[in-house]
C-alpha positions as CSV (number, residue, x, y, z in Angstrom):
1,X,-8.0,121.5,88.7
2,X,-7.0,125.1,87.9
3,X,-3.7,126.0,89.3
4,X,-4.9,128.2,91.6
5,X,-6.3,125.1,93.5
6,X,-3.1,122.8,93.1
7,X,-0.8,125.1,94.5
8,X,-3.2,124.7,97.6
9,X,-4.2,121.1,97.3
10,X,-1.6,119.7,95.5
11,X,1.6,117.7,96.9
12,X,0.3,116.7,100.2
13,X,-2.7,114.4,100.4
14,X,-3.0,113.5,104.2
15,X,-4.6,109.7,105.0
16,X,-7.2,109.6,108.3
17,X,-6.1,111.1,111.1
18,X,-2.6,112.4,109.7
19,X,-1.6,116.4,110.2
20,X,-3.4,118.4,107.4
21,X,-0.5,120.0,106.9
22,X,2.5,119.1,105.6
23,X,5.0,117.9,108.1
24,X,8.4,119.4,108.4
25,X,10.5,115.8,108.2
26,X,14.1,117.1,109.8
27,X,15.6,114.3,109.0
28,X,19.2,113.0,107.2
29,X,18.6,109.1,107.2
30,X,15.3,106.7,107.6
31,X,14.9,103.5,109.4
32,X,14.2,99.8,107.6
33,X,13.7,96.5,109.2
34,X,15.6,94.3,106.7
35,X,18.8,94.6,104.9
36,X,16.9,93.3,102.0
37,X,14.8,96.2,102.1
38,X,18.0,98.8,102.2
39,X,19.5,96.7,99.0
40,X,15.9,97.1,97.0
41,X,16.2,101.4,97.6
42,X,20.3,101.0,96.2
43,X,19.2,98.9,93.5
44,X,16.4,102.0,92.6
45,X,13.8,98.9,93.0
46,X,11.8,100.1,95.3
47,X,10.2,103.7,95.9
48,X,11.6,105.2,99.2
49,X,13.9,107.8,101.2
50,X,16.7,106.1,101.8
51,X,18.9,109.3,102.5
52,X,17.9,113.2,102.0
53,X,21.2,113.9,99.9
54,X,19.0,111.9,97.4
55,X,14.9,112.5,98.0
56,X,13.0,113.6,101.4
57,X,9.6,113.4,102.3
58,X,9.0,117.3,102.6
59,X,11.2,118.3,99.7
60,X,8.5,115.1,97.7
61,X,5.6,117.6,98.7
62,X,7.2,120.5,96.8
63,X,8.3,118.4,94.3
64,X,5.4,117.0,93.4
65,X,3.0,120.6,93.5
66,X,5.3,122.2,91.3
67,X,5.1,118.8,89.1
68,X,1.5,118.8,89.5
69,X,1.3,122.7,88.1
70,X,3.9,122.6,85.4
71,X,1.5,119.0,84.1
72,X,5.2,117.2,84.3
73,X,6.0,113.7,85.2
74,X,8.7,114.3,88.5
75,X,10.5,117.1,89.8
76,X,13.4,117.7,91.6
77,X,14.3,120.2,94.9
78,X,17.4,122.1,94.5
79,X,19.8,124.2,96.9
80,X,19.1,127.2,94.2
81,X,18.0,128.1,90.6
82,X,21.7,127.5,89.8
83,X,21.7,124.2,90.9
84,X,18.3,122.8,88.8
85,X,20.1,125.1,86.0
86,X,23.3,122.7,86.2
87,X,21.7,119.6,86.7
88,X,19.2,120.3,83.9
89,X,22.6,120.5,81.7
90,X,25.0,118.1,83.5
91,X,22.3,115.4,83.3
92,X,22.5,115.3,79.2
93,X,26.8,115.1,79.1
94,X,29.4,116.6,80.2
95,X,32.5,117.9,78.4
96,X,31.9,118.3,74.6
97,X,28.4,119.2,75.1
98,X,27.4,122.1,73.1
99,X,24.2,124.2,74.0
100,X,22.6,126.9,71.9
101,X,21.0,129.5,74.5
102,X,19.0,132.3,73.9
103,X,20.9,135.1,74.9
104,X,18.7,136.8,76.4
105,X,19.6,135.3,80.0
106,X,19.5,136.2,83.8
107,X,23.3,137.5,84.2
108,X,23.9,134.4,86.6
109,X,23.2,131.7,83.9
110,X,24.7,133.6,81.2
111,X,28.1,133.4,83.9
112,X,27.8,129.9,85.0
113,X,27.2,129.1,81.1
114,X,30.2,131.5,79.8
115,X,32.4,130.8,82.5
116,X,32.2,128.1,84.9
117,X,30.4,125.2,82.5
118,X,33.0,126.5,79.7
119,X,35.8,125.7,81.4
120,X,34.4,121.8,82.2
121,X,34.3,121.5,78.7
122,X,30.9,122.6,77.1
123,X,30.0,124.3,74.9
124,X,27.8,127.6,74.3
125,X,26.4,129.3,71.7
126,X,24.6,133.0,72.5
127,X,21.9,133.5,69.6
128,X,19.0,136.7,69.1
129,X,15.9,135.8,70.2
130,X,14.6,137.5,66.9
131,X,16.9,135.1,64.8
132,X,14.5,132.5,62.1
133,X,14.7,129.4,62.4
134,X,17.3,128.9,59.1
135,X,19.6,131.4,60.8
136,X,19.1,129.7,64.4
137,X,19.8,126.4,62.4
138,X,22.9,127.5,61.1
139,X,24.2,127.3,65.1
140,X,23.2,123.5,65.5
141,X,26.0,121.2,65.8
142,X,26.4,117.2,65.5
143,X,27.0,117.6,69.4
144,X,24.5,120.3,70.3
145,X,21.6,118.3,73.2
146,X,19.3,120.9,74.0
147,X,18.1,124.7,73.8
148,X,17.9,127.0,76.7
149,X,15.4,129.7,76.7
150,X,13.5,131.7,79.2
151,X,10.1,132.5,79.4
152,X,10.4,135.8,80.2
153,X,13.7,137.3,79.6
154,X,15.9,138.8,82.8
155,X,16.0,141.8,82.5
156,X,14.9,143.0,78.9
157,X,11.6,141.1,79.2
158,X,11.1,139.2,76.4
159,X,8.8,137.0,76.0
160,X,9.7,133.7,74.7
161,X,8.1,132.1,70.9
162,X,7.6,129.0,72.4
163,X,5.9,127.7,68.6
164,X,9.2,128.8,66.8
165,X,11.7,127.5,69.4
166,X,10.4,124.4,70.5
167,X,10.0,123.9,66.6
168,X,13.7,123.9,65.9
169,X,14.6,121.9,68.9
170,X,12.6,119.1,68.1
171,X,13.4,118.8,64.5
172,X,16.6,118.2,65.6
173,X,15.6,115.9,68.0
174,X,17.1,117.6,71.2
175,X,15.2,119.0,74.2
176,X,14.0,122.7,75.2
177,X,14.4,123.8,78.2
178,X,12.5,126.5,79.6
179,X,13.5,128.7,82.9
180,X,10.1,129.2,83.9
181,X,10.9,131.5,87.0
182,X,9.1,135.0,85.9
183,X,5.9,133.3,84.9
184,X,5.9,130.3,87.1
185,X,3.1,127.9,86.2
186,X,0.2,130.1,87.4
187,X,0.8,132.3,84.4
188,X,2.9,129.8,81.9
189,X,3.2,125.9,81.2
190,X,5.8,125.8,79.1
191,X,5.0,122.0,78.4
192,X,1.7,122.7,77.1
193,X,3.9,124.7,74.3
194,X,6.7,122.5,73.2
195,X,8.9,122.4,76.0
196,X,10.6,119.4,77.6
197,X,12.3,120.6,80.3
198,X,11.2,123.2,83.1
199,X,13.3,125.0,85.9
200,X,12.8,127.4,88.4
201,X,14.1,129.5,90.9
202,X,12.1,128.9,93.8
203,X,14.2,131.8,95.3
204,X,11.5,134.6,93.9
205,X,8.2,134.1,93.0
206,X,7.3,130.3,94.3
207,X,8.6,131.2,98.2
208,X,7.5,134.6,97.5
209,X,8.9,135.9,100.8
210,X,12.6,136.0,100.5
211,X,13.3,133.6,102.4
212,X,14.6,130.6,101.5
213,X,16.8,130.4,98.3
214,X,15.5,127.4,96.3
215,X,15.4,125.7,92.7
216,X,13.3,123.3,90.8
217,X,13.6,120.7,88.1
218,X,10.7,119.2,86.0
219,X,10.7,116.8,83.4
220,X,7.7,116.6,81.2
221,X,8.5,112.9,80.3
222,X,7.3,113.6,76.6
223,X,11.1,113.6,74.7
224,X,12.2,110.8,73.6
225,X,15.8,110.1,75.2
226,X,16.1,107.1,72.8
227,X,16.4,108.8,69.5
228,X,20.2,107.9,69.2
229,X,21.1,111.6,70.2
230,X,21.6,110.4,74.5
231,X,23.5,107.1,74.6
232,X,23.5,108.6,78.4
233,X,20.0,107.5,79.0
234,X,20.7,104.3,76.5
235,X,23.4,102.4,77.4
236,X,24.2,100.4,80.7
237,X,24.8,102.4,84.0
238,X,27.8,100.9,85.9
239,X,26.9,102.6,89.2
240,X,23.9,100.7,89.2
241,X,24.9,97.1,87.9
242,X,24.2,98.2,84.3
243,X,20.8,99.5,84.3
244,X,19.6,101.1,81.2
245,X,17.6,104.0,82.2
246,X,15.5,104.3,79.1
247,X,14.6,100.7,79.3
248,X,13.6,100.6,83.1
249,X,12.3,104.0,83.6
250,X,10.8,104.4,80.1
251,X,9.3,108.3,79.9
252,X,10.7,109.0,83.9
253,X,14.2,108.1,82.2
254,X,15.5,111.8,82.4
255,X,14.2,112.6,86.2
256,X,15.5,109.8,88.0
257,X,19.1,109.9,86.2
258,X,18.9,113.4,87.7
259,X,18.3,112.7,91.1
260,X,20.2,108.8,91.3
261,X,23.6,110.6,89.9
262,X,23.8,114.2,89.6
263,X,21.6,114.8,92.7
264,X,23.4,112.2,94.7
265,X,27.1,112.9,93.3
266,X,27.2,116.3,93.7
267,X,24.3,116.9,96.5
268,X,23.2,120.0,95.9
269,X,20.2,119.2,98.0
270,X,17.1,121.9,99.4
271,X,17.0,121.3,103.0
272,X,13.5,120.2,104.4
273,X,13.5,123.4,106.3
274,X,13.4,125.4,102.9
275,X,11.4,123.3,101.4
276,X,8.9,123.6,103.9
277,X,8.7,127.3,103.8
278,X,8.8,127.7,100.2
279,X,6.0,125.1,100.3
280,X,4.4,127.2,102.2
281,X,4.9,130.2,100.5
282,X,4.1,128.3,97.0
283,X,0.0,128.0,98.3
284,X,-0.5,131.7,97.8
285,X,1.2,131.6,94.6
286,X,-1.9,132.5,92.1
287,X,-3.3,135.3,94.2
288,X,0.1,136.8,94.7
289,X,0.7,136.4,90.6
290,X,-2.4,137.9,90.3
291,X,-1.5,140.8,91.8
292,X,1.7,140.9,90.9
293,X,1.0,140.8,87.1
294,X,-2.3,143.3,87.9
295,X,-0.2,145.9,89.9
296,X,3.1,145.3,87.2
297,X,0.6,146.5,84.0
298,X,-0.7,149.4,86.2
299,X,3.1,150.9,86.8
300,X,4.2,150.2,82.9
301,X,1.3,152.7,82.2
302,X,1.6,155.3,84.8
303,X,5.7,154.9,83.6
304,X,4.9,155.2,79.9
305,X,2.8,158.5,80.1
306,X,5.6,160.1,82.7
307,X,7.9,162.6,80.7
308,X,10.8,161.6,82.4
309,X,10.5,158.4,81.4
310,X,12.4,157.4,77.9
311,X,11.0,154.1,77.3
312,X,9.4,151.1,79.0
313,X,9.3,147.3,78.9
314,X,6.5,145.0,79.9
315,X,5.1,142.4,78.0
316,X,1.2,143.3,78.8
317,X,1.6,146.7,77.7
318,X,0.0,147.0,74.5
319,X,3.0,149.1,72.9
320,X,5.5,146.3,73.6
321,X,7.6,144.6,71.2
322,X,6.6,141.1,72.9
323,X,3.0,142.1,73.4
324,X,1.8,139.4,71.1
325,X,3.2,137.0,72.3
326,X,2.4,137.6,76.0
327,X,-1.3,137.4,74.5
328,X,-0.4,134.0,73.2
329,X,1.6,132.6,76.1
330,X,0.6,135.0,79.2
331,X,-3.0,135.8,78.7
332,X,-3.4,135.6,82.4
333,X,-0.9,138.2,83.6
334,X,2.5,138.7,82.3
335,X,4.2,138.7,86.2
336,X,5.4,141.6,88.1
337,X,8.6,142.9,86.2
338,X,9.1,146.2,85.1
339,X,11.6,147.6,82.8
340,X,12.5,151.2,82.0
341,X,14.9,153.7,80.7
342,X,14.7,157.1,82.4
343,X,16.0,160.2,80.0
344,X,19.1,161.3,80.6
345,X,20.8,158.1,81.1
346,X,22.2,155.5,83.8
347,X,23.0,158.3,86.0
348,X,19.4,159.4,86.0
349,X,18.9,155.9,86.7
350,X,21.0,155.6,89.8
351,X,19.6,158.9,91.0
352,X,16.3,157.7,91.3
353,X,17.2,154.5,92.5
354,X,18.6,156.0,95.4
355,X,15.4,159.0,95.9
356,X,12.8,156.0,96.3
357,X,11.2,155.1,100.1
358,X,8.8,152.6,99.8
359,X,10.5,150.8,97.1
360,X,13.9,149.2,98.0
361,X,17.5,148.1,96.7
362,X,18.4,144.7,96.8
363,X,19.4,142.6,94.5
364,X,16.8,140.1,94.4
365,X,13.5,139.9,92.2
366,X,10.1,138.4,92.5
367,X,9.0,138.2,96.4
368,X,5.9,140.4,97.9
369,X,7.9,143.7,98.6
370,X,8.6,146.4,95.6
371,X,12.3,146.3,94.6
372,X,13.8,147.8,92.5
373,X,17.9,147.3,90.8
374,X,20.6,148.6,88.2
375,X,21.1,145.4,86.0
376,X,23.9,146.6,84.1
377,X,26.0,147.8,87.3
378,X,24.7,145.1,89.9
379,X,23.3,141.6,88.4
380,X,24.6,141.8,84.7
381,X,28.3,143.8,85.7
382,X,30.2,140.9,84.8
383,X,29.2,141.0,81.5
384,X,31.0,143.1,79.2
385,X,29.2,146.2,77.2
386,X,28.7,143.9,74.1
387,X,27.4,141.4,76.3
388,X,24.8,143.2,78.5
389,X,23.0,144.8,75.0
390,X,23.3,141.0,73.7
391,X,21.0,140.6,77.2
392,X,18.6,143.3,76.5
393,X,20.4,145.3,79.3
394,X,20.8,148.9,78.6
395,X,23.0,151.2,80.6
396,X,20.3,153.4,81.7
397,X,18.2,150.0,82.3
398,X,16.2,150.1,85.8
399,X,14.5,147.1,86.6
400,X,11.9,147.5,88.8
401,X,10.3,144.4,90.7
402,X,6.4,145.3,91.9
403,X,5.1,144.0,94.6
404,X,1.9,143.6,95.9
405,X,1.5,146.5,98.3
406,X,-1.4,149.0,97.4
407,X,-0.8,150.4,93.8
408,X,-2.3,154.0,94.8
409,X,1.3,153.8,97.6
410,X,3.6,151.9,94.8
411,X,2.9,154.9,92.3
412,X,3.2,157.4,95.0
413,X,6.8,156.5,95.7
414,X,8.0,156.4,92.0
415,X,5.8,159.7,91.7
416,X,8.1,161.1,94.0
417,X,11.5,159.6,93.5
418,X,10.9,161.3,90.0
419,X,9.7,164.5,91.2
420,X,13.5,164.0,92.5
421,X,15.6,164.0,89.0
């Protein structure tokens, strides 16, 4: 089915006579008749909910429509993007793990990468998008597991060469994993180009309604965890009596580790009550993409032609540096981000930030509303100067999130928030 059918039909497949829609399962603990039964669910030989620290019912029904959509084998609901960010990461080592990124990063990953997972003991490595291969090569190490990218970058936009990346990474046999969160899989599989790994932040566009902070984790179950580089997923587990997850899990090795140790050690958990909105939310994900992406390529041209505008970055615009590549990856729509320069500099910037109506400030991205941000003085401030032009963030940058009001009122309110400066 095409996605915009899954996100509809998927996850939730009602018997006879059961609710058609997804129940709302409020529930910490679940009820067995045999202490044999109990023992099976510890032993992770039997399928169950046990306890929703580890897996619930309604968070399964998210789980499994964003698994559906991305074509992976399991997913996993997390408290927030950070979370599936960290567990994505935590579930390959821990301290001595090195990680080459793209550096082209949402300012929060690029601080929970710099800072907090540096001082646990890993290891990062910031690299140009535009970098070969040979030069990207030169940054692997004997301990490097995996390579972090972005479809889209946050802010600058980027889009990511999927072909050339997930080439590298598999030549030296680690995974790629992709934050998927501006394209979600309505516009983007990242599995269906080389990657392994796929998160989201079901925060933005997946709720779509700012609602219920969220994140995702999906495993594609096509890497091979046995090839000597994760004796993690190859040697005997003693929390679970020495179970080899390679050898009883085979290519669901990497998802279940997640959830039966990270997931349950640490519990960073979505409650069923978020995951039932953000369910919710997820069924009108391809007509909101739609016009989200259609509404997004309509504002990059009215902001190109406007002569207070210095420059403008969206992949679907035909003058952009990633353009190509959003005609590779994103022929559908290349999601609803917007990023400009206005002449005369970040004070310009903050001028008109502060002039528009319709539009707001708040520092969020991706949900039905227009909003609209300062990256380089709000979500990327704690980077320094060097840092924030290493993440395509400018000084002057404005990052402009469109929603999916009428574009004739969108383009009225910039029209006159420029009128302004």
């Amino acid at each position: 089915m095409h996605t915009a059918t899954q996100c509809i039909q998927s996850g939730y497949y009602p018997k006879n006579g059961e609710p058609r829609i997804a129940p709302l399962i409020q529930s910490t603990t679940y009820k067995y008749d045999t202490a044999e039964e109990v023992a099976k669910l510890f032993d992770l030989e039997a399928d169950g909910h046990m306890y929703s620290r580890i897996s619930n019912p309604t968070c399964a029904v998210l789980e499994d429509k964003i698994s559906v959509m991305e074509k992976g084998i399991g997913a996993i609901a997390t408290s927030s993007g950070q979370s599936a960010t960290l567990l994505s990461l935590l579930t390959l080592g821990g301290a001595g793990t090195h990680i080459l990124t793209l550096s082209n990063l949402y300012g929060g990953t690029f601080n929970l990468f710099n800072t907090t997972l540096t001082r646990l003991g890993f290891e990062f490595t910031f690299v140009d998008p535009d970098l070969s291969p040979a030069e990207m090569q030169q940054h692997i190490k004997p301990n490097t597991k995996a390579i972090f990218a972005e479809t889209i970058g946050n802010p600058g936009l980027g889009v990511l060469d999927f072909e050339k990346i997930s080439t590298l990474a598999h030549k030296n046999n680690i995974p790629l994993i992709v934050d998927n969160t501006f394209a979600t899989p309505h516009l983007c599989r990242p599995f269906e180009h080389g990657a392994d790994i796929v998160i989201h932040s079901t925060t933005k566009y997946i709720d779509g309604h700012a609602s219920c902070v969220g994140g995702l984790l999906v495993d594609s179950g096509k890497f091979n965890w046995a090839n000597g580089n994760f004796p993690e997923f190859t040697t005997p587990d003693k929390s679970y009596h020495g179970l080899v997850y390679t050898e009883v899990f085979k290519e669901k090795a990497y998802i279940i580790k997640a959830r039966v140790t990270l997931l349950r050690d640490i519990g960073c958990i979505m409650s069923p009550f978020n995951a039932y909105l953000t369910n919710t939310g997820a069924e009108t994900l391809a007509v909101r993409m739609d016009r989200h992406s259609s509404n997004a390529l309509k504002v990059a041209k009215f902001l190109y032609s406007h002569p207070k505008v210095d420059w403008v970055a969206y992949p679907a615009l035909s003058t952009d540096k990633s353009y190509e590549l959003a005609q590779k990856y994103l022929p559908d729509g290349a999601s609803g981000i917007v990023s400009f320069g206005l002449k005369g500099g970040a004070c310009t910037g903050k001028q008109f930030i502060n002039s528009v109506e319709l539009a707001s400030l708040v520092v969020h991205v991706g949900d039905i509303r227009t909003h609209l941000l300062h990256p380089a003085s709000m979500t990327h401030r704690q980077l320094s100067p060097e840092e924030q032009l290493s993440a395509g963030v400018s000084p002057e940058m404005v990052r402009l999130s469109v929603g999916i009001e009428h574009i004739d009122d969108i383009i009225a309110d910039l029209t006159q928030a420029l009128d302004k400066i």
